[in-house]
N, C-alpha and C positions, 0 to 999 in steps of 0.2 A: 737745504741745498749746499752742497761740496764748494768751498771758496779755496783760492789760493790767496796767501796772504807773504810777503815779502819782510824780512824782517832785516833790519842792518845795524849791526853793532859797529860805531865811530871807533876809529884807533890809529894809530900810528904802526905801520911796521916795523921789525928790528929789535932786535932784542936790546937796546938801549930805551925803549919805550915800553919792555915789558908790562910792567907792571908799576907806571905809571896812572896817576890820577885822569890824564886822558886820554888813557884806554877803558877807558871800566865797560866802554862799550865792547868790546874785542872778549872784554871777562865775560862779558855774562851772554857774549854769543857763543861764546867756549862751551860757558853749561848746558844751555839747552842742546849745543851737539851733543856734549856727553851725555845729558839724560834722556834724547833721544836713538843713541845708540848712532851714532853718526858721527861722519869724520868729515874734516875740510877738506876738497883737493885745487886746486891752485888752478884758476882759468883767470877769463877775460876782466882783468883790471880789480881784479876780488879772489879771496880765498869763499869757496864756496860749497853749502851742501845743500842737501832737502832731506824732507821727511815726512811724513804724514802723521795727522793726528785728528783723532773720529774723525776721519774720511776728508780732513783739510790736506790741502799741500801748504807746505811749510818751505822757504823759502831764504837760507839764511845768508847772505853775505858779510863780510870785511873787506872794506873797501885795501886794495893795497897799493892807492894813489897819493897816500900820505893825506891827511886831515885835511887840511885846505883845499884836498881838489876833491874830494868825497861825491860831489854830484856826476865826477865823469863813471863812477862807477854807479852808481845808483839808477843812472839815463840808460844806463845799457842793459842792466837786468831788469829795470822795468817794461823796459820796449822787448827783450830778448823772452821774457815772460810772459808779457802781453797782462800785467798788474797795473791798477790804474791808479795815480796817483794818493788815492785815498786808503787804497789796501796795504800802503808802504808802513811800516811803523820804524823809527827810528831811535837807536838808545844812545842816549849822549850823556855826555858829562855837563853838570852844571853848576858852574860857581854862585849863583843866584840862591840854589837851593842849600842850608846845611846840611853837612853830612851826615848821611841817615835818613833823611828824607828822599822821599823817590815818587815824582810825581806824572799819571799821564794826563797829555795833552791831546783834543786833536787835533788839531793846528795852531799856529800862531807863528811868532816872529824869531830870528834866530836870535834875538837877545843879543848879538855880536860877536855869537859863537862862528866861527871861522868855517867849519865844516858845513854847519847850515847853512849858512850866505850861500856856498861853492851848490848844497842842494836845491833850493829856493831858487836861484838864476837859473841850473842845467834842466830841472825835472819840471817846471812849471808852476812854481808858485811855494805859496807855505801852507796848500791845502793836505797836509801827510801828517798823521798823529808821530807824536814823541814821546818815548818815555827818560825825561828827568830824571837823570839821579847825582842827586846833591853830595857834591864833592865840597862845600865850605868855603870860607873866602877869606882863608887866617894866614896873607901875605902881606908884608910892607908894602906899600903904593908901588907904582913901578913895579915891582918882580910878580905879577900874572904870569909869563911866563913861566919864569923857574919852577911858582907854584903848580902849576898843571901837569908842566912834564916831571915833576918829584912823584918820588912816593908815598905810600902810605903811611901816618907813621904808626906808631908798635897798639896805639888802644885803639886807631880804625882798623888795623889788620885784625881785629881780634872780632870785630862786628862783620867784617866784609861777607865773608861766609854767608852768614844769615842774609845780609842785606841783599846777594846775589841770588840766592836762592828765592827771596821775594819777588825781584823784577823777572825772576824764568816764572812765577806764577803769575806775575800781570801779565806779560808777554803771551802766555800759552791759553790765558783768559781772553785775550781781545782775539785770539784765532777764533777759541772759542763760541764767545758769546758778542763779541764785540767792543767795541772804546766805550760805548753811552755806560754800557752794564759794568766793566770792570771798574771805570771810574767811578762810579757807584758802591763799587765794593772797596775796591782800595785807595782811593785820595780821601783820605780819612786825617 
């Protein structure tokens, strides 16, 4: 049977946040539009497209409420979609995990990531899988900040590629076949 499934890469808008360490969600919602032959167009509280794949709708949003308010966009294309909490997948940046690792979830807690708190309060709960992906935690005390909105530096830019290209095949896996079975395949 045909499922729609919701997919929202976290980010920051503004080209001052390009290509920052907490956008990597924004990245790798970029690819799968490009590998699905699709493009963003700028609606309600999100940059946004679809597309289909064997017979799923695909659903991709960027929120562009700025990180910390992520759920007001998230409440509205899931009610304006009629996706229920469990069908949302979310990709985030996580200091928890090293970089290079990328790990899904299907629920749990926002670990005191900013943007999930803002989901978790607006959309009902922390029942919506996530897909991790480990940006590292190689900051002095104190500057979390600095470290998340900087960049890449030149020997992760050289792994990103690939490691993007991974999470578009978790991602188009759990449309697929689901969270039990991809996680099965790829949290390895």
């Amino acid at each position: 049977m045909a499922k729609k499934t919701l997919i929202v890469g976290l980010g920051n808008i503004g080209p001052e946040y390009a290509d920052t360490r907490h956008n990597i969600g924004f990245m790798v919602a970029d690819e799968l539009a490009k590998q699905a032959g699709t493009t963003f167009s700028t609606l309600r509280h999100a940059y946004y497209t679809e597309y289909r794949q064997r017979g799923n709708s695909v659903y991709v949003i960027k929120p562009t409420t700025y990180m910390n308010l992520s759920g007001k966009a998230v409440n509205y294309w899931m009610h304006e979609l009629k996706i229920p909490l469990e069908d949302i997948l979310v990709i985030v940046d996580d200091l928890a995990l090293p970089f290079g690792k990328i790990r899904l979830r299907p629920k749990g807690s926002s670990a005191g990531h900013n943007g999930l708190k803002n989901i978790e309060a607006l959309c009902g709960g922390q029942g919506y899988p996530r897909l991790r992906f480990g940006i590292g935690d190689n900051f002095p005390k104190g500057r979390q900040v600095d470290y998340v909105l900087s960049g890449f530096d030149d020997d992760e830019l050289l792994e990103l590629p690939t490691l993007i290209e991974r999470a578009v095949q978790m991602v188009n896996s759990v449309v697929h076949v689901g969270v039990e079975l991809t996680m099965t395949q790829f949290n390895k």
